[in-house]
C-alpha positions as CSV (number, residue, x, y, z in Angstrom):
1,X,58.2,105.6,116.9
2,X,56.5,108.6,117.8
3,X,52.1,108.5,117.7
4,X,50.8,108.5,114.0
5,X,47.5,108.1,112.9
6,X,47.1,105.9,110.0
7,X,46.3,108.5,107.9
8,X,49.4,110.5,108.6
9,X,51.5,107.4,107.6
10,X,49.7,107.0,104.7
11,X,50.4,110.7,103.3
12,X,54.1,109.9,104.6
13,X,54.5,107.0,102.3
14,X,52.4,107.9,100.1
15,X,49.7,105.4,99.8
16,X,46.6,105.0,100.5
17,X,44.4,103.5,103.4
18,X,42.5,99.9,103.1
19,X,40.1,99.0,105.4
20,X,40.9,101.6,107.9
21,X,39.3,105.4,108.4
22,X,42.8,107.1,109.0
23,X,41.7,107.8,112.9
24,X,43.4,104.5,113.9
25,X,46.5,105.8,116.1
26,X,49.6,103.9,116.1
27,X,51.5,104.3,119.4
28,X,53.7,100.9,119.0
29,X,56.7,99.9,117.3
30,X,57.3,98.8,113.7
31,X,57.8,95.4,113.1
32,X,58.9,92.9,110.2
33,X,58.6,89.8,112.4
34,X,55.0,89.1,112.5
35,X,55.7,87.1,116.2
36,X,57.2,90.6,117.8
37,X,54.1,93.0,116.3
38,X,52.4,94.5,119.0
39,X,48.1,95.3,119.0
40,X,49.5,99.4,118.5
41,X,52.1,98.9,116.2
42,X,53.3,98.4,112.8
43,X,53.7,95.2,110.6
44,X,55.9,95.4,107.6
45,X,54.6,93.0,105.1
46,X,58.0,91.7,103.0
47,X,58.4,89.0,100.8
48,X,61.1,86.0,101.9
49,X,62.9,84.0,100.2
50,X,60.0,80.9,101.3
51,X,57.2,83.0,102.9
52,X,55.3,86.4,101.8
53,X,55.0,88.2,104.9
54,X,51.6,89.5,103.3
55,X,50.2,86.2,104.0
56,X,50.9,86.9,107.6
57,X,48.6,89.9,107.8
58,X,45.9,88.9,109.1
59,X,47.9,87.0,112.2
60,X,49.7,89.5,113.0
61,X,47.4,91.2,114.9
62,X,48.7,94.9,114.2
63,X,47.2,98.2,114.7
64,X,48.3,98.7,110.6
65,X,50.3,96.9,108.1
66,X,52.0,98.5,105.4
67,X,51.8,96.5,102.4
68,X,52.4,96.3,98.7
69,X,49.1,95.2,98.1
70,X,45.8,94.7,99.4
71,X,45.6,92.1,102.2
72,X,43.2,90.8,105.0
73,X,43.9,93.5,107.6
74,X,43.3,97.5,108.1
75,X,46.7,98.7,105.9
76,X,48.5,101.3,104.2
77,X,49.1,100.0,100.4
78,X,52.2,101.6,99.4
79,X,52.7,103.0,95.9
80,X,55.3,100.7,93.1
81,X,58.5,101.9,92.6
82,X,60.5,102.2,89.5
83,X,62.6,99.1,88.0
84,X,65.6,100.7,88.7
85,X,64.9,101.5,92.4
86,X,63.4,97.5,92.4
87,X,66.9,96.4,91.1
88,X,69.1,98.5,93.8
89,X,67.2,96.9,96.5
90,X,68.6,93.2,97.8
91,X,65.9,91.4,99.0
92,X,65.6,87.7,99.0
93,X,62.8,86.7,97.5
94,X,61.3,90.0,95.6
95,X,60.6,88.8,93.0
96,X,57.5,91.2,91.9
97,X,59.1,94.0,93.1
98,X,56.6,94.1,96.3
99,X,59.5,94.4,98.5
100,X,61.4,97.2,97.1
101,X,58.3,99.4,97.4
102,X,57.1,97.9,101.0
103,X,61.3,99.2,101.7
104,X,60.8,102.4,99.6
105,X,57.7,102.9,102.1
106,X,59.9,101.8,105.4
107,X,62.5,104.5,104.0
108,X,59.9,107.4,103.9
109,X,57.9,106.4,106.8
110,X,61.8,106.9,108.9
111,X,62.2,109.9,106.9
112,X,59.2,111.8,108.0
113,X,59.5,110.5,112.1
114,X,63.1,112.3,112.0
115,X,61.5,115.3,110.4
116,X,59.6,115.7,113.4
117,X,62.4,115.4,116.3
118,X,64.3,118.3,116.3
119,X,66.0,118.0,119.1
120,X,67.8,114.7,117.7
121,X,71.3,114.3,116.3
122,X,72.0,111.9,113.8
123,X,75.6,110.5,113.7
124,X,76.2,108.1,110.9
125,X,79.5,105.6,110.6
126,X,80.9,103.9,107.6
127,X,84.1,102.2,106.7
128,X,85.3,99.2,105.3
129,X,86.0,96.9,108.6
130,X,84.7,98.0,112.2
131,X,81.6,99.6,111.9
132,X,79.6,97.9,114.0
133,X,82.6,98.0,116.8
134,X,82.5,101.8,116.1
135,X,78.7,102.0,116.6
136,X,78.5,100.1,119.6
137,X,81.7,102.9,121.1
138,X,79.9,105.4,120.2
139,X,76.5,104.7,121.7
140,X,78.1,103.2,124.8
141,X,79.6,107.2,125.3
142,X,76.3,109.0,124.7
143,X,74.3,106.9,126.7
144,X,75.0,109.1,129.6
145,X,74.4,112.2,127.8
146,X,70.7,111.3,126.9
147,X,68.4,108.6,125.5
148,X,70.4,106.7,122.3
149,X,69.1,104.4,119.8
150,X,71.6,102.5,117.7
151,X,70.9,99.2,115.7
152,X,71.4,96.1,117.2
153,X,74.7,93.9,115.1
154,X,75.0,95.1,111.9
155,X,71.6,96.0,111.3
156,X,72.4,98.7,108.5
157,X,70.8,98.0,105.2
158,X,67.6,99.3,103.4
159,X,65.3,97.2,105.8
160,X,67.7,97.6,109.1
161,X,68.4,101.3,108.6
162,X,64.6,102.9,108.7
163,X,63.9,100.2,111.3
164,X,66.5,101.3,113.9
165,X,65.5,105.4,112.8
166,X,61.9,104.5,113.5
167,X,62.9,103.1,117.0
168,X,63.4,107.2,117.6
169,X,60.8,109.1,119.3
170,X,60.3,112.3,121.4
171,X,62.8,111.1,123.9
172,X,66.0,110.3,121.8
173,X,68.4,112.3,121.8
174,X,71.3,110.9,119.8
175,X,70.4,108.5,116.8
176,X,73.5,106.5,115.9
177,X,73.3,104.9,112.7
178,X,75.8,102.5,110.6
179,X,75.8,102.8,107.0
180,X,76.7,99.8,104.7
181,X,77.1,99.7,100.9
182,X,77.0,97.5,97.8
183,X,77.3,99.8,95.2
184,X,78.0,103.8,94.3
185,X,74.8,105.5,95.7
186,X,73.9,103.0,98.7
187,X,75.0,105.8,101.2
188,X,73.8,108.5,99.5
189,X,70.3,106.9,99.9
190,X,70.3,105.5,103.0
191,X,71.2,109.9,104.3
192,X,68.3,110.5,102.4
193,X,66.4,108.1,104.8
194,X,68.3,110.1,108.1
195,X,69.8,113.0,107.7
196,X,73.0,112.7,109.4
197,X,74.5,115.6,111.2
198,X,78.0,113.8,112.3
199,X,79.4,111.6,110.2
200,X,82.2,109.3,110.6
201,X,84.4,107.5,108.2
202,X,86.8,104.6,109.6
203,X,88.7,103.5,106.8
204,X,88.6,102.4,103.4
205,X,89.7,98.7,103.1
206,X,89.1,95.6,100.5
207,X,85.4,94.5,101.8
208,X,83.2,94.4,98.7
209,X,86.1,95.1,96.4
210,X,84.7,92.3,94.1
211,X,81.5,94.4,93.5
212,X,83.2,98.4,93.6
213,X,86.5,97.2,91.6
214,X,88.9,99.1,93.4
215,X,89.6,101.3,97.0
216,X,89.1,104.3,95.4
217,X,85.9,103.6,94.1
218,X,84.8,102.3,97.6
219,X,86.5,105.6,98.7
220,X,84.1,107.3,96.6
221,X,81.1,105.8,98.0
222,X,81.8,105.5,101.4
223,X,82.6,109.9,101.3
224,X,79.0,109.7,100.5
225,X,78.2,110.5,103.7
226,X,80.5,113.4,104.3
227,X,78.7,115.0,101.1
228,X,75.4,114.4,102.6
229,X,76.6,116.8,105.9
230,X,75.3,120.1,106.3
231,X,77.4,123.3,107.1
232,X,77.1,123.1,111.1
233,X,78.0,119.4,110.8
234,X,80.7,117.3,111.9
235,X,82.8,114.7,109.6
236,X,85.2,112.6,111.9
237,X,87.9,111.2,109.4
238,X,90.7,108.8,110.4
239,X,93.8,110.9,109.5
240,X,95.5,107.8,109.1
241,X,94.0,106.1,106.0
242,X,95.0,108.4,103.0
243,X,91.9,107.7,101.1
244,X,89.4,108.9,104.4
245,X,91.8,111.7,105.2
246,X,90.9,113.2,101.1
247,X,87.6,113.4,101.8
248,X,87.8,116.5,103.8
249,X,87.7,118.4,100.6
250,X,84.1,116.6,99.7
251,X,82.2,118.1,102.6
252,X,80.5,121.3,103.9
253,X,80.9,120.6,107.3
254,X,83.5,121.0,109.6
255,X,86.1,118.3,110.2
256,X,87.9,116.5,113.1
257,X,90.3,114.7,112.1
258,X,91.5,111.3,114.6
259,X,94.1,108.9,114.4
260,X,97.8,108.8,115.2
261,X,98.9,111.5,113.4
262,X,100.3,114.5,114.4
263,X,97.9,116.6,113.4
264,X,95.1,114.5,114.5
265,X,93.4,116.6,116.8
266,X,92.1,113.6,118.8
267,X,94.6,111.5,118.7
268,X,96.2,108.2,120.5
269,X,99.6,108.5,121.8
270,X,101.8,105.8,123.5
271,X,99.9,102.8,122.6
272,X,100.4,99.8,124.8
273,X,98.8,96.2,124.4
274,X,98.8,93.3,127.2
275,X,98.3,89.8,126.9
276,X,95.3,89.8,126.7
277,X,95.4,92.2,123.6
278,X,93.9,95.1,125.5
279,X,95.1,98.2,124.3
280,X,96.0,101.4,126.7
281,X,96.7,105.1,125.2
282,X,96.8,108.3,126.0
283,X,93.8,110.4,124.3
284,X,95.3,114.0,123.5
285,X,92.3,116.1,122.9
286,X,91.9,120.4,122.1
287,X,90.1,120.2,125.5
288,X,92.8,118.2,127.7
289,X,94.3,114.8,128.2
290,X,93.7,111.8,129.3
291,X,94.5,108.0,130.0
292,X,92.2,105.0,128.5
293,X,92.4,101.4,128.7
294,X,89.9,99.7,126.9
295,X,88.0,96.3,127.7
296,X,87.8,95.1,124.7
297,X,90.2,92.5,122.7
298,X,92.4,94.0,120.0
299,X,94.6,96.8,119.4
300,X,92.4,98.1,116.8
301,X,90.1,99.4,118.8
302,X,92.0,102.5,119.7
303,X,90.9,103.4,116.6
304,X,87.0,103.0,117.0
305,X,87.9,104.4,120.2
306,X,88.8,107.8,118.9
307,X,86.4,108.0,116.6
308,X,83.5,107.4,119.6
309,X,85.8,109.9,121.4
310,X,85.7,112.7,118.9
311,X,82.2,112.1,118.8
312,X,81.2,113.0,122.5
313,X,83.9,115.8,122.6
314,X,81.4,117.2,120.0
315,X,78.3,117.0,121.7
316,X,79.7,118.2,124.9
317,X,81.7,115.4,127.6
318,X,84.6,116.0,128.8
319,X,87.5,114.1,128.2
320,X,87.6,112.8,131.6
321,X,84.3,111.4,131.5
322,X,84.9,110.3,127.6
323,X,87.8,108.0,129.5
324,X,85.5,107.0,131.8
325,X,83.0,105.7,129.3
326,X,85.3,104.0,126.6
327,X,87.7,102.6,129.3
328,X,84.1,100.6,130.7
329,X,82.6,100.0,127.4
330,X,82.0,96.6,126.5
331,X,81.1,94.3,123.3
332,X,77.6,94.6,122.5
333,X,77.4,92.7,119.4
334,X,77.9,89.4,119.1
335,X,80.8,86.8,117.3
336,X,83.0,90.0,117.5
337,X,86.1,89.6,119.4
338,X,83.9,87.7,121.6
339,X,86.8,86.0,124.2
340,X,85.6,83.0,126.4
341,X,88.1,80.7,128.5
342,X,87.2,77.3,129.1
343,X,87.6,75.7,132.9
344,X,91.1,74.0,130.7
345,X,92.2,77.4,130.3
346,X,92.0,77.5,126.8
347,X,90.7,80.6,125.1
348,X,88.4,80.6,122.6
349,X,88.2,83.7,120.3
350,X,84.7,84.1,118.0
351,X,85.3,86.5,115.4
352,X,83.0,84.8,113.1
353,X,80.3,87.2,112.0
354,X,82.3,88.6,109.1
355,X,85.6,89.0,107.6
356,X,87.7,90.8,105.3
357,X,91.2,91.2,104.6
358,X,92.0,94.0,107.0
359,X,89.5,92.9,109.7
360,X,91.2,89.3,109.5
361,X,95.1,91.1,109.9
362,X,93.7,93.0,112.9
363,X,92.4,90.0,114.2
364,X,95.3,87.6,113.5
365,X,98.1,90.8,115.6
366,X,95.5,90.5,118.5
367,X,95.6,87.1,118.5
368,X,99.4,87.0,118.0
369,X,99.6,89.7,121.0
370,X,97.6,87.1,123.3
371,X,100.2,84.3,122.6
372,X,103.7,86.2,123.9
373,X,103.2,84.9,127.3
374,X,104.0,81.2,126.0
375,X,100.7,80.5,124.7
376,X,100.1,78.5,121.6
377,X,97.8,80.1,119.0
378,X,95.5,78.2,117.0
379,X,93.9,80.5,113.8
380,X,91.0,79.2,112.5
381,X,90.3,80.7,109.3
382,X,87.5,80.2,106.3
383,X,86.8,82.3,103.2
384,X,86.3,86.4,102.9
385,X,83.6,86.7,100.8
386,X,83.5,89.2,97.7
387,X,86.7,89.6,96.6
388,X,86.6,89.6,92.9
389,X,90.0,89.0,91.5
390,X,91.7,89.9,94.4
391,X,90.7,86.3,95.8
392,X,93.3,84.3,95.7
393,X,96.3,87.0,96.1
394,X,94.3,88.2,99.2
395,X,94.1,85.2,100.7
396,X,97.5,84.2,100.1
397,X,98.7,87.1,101.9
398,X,96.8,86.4,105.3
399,X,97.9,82.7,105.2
400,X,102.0,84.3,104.9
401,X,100.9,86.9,107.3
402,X,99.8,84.0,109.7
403,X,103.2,82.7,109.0
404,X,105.3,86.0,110.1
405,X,103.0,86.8,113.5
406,X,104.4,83.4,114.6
407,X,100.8,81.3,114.7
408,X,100.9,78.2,116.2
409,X,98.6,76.6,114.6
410,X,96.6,77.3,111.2
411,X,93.5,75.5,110.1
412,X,92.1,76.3,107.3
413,X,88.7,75.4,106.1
414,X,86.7,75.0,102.7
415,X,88.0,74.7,99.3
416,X,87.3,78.6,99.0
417,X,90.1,79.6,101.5
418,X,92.7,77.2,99.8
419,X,95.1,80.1,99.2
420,X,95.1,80.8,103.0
421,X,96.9,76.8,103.4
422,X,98.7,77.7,100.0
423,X,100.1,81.4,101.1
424,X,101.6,79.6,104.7
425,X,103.4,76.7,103.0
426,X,104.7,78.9,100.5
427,X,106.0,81.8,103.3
428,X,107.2,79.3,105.6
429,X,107.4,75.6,104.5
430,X,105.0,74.7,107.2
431,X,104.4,71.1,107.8
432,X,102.1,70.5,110.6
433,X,101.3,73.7,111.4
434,X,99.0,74.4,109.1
435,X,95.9,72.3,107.7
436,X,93.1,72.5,105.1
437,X,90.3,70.5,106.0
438,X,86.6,70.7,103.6
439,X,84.1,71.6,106.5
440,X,83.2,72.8,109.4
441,X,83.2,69.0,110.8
442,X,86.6,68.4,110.3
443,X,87.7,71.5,111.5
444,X,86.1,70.6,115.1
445,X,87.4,67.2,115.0
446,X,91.3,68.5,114.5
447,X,91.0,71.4,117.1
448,X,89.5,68.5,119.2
449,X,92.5,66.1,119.0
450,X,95.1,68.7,119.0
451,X,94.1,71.2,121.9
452,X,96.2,71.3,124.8
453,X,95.0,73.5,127.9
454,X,96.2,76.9,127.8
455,X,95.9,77.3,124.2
456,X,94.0,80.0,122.2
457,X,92.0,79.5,119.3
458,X,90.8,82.6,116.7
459,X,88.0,81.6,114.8
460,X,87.5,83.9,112.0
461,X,85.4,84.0,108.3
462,X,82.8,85.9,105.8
463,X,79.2,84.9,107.1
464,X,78.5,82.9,104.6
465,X,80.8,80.3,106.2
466,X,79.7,80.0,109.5
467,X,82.4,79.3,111.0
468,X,81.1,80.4,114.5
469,X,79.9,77.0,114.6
470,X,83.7,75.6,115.7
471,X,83.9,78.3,118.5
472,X,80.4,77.1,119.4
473,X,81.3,73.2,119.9
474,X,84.7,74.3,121.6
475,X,82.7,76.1,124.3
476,X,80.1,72.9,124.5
477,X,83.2,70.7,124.7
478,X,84.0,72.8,128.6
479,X,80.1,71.7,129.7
C-alpha cells in the first residue's frame, strides 16, 4: 500500500480516529491475519465464524486497526452500513453487521490507494470456470513488462478483492484482478472498489446456477464488468461462447474479441494436444504470428491463453515475446491441474479446489487425452456444489460423459454425487468400472487396492468436499 497517515485513512473510509492523533504514518501492508500484521501496517478487525478479530487488537501489534468499534488499540472506527449492504456481504460469523462495514471500509480504503496511482492499469477477469487459470496467464505475461500484483488462488471476493488492490503502490504497474459473483450486482461493486480498465470475460457456464437461475442471468451479471469500462478501455470477450460474445453491445470500450473463430482477432489455430494433455497452437494476431506450446495440463488452456495474450498485445509485447511468456508459464495456484507422478509411475492429477460442470468436462478430455498411450484412467469425482435443480441432470451427464471419453476407472464419492455412479451405469452398463463409495476414506482405500503403476488418477470436486485429501494420501503412499 502506498504511505497514509492515519488521518488520511480515516477521511478515506470515513471514520473517525480513536486513540491516535492522525500523524501516525502507515508505511506497511494491510492485514486480516493478526499473526502476519507488521509494527507499520494495517489490521483489519473481522468477525469469524469462532473468533472476533476485534479481540485480537491489542495483539496485533499494528501501526492502526480499522475496526467496527472501539477497541484496545490506536484505530480507525469505521461508519455502519445499511441492512441491505450488511445482507449482500457473506461473512461467516457477522452477525451484528460489524463485518460488512469493517468490508465496506476495506472496499473504500482500496478505492482511494487506486485513485492515487495513475500510472496503473487495472485488468479485471470473470467467467464461469477458469478464472483463477486466466489470472495467473495473465500476470505471468506482464511480469516482464513492469511490477504486477494479482491475488494469490482465488482470492476475489469482498474481503480478497481490496486486499490484493491495496497490495498496489507507487511501483505497480499492472493490477490484475479476478472478479467472482453470488448474485446480480457483485461485479458491479467489486469495479466500484477498482476501476478496471481491461476487462475480460471467459465464458458463461453453470457455476452458481442454483443461486442466478439461469445462464443468461449469470450472463447478465458477469457483463457487469464490460459496463463498468470506460471509452479508452479494453473488453477481451471469448468469441466462442454466444452469451460473452453479446456483451459487446453492453460496453463503451473497445473490444478484442479471442477464440477460435474466424473473426477472432486473436485467435488459436491448429490445435494439437500430447499425452500429457499439453496443448500447442498457432496464435494469429493483427500484429503477426506465432507458435505456443503451453506447460500446463489441459487443452483448455488455449483458451486462458488467448485471453492473457490479447491482454499483453494491448499493453504493448509483441507476439513473439507473448509466446515466449505463455509457452514458459506455469501453475501458480494450487489443486489446479496440479500433475505429480509417483516413483510407480502413476500419475496423480489434483483438481480439487473447485468444480463445476464445465470445469469437470474440461478436466475429464484432459484426462482422457493423457490415457491414449495405453494408460488406464482412474476419475475421481465428488459433488459440484450449487446447482439448484440442475443437480441431479448435471451430474448425470458428467458420469455418461465419463462413460463416452473411455475412463477406466470411475469412483464416485458422497451421497451428493450419486447421479455421477447413476449417469455411467445408465450410459454404459458399467460393472466394475465405476464405484460409489460415502467418504473420502473409502475412496483412498479402493484407489489403494486397485492401482497398478502407470495409471492416472483425476481427482476432482466443489470445495466443500475436499476431495484433495485422496490426491494427498496417493502422493504420501510414494514416500
Amino acid at each position: 500500500m502506498i504511505p497514509l497517515t492515519t488521518r488520511a485513512i480515516a477521511e478515506a473510509v470515513g471514520g473517525r480516529l480513536h486513540r491516535a492523533d492522525g500523524t501516525e504514518l502507515v508505511t506497511g501492508p494491510v492485514e486480516f491475519d493478526s499473526r502476519a500484521v507488521t509494527p507499520d501496517g494495517v489490521f483489519v478487525a473481522l468477525p469469524g465464524e469462532k473468533v472476533d478479530g476485534h479481540s485480537f487488537a491489542a495483539k496485533a501489534n499494528a501501526r492502526v486497526v480499522l475496526a467496527a468499534r472501539e477497541v484496545d488499540a490506536p484505530a480507525v472506527i469505521v461508519p455502519p452500513v445499511s441492512d441491505a449492504h450488511s445482507r449482500s456481504v457473506a461473512l461467516t460469523g457477522d452477525k451484528d453487521g460489524s463485518g460488512a462495514a469493517v468490508l465496506a471500509g476495506l472496499a473504500a480504503l482500496a478505492r482511494y490507494v487506486v485513485d492515487r496511482l495513475p500510472n496503473l492499469t487495472v485488468v479485471g477477469v470473470t467467467g464461469s470456470s477458469g478464472k483463477t487459470s486466466t489470472k495467473d496467464l495473465i500476470a505471468q505475461v506482464l511480469t516482464p513488462m513492469g511490477d504486477t500484483v494479482a491475488p494469490p488462488g482465488s482470492f476475489n471476493s469482498e474481503l480478497g478483492h481490496p486486499y490484493t488492490v491495496l497490495r498496489a503502490d507507487e511501483r505497480t504497474r499492472h493490477l490484475v484482478l479476478e472478479l467472482s459473483a453470488r448474485g446480480p450486482g457483485h461485479i458491479a461493486a467489486l469495479c466500484e472498489v477498482a476501476p478496471p480498465k481491461i476487462g475480460v470475460v471467459i465464458n458463461v457456464g453453470t457455476a452458481h446456477i442454483g443461486e442466478f437461475g439461469s445462464r443468461e442471468d449469470i450472463a447478465r451479471t458477469k457483463g457487469e464488468l464490460v459496463e463498468a469500462l470506460p471509452e479508452d478501455g479494453v473488453a477481451i470477450l471469448n468469441a466462442d461462447d454466444p452469451l460473452v460474445r453479446a456483451m459487446s453491445s453492453r460496453t463503451k470500450a473497445r473490444v478484442v474479441f479471442v477464440g477460435e473463430a474466424p473473426d477472432a482477432s486473436v485467435r488459436a489455430e491448429n490445435i494439437t494436444v500430447d499425452s500429457e494433455a499439453k496443448a500447442s497452437f498457432r496464435l494469429v494476431t493483427p500484429q503477426g504470428d506465432v507458435d505456443v506450446t503451453l506447460g500446463l495440463h489441459g487443452a483448455h488452456h488455449v483458451g486462458n491463453a488467448l485471453s492473457a495474450a490479447a491482454v499483453a498485445l494491448e499493453l504493448g509485447a509483441t507476439p513473439a515475446e507473448v509466446a515466449a511468456r505463455l509457452s514458459g508459464a506455469q501453475r501458480v495456484s494450487a489443486r489446479r491441474m496440479e500433475v505429480t507422478t509417483r516413483p510407480d509411475g502413476v500419475t496423480v492429477v489434483n483438481d480439487s479446489y473447485n468444480a463445476n460442470p464445465e470445469s469437470v468436462r474440461a478436466a475429464l478430455k484432459s484426462l482422457a487425452e493423457m490415457g491414449r498411450g495405453g494408460r488406464r484412467t482412474w476419475a475421481v469425482l465428488g459433488m459440484m456444489g450449487e446447482l439448484g435443480d440442475e443437480h441431479t441432470r448435471a451430474h448425470d451427464e458428467i458420469g455418461r460423459l465419463a462413460v463416452r471419453l473411455d475412463i477406466n476407472r470411475l469412483v464416485v464419492v458422497g451421497d451428493q454425487a450419486r447421479a455421477l455412479h447413476q449417469g455411467a451405469h445408465l450410459e454404459g452398463s458399467w460393472g466394475e468400472e465405476s464405484a460409489h463409495v460415502p467418504d473420502v476414506d473409502r475412496a483412498i482405500d479402493h484407489l489403494r487396492a486397485g492401482l497398478r503403476p502407470g495409471d492416472v488418477v483425476l481427482v476432482k470436486a466443489s470445495k466443500s468436499e475436499a476431495l484433495w485429501r485422496v490426491a494427498e494420501a496417493l502422493l504420501e503412499d510414494a514416500k
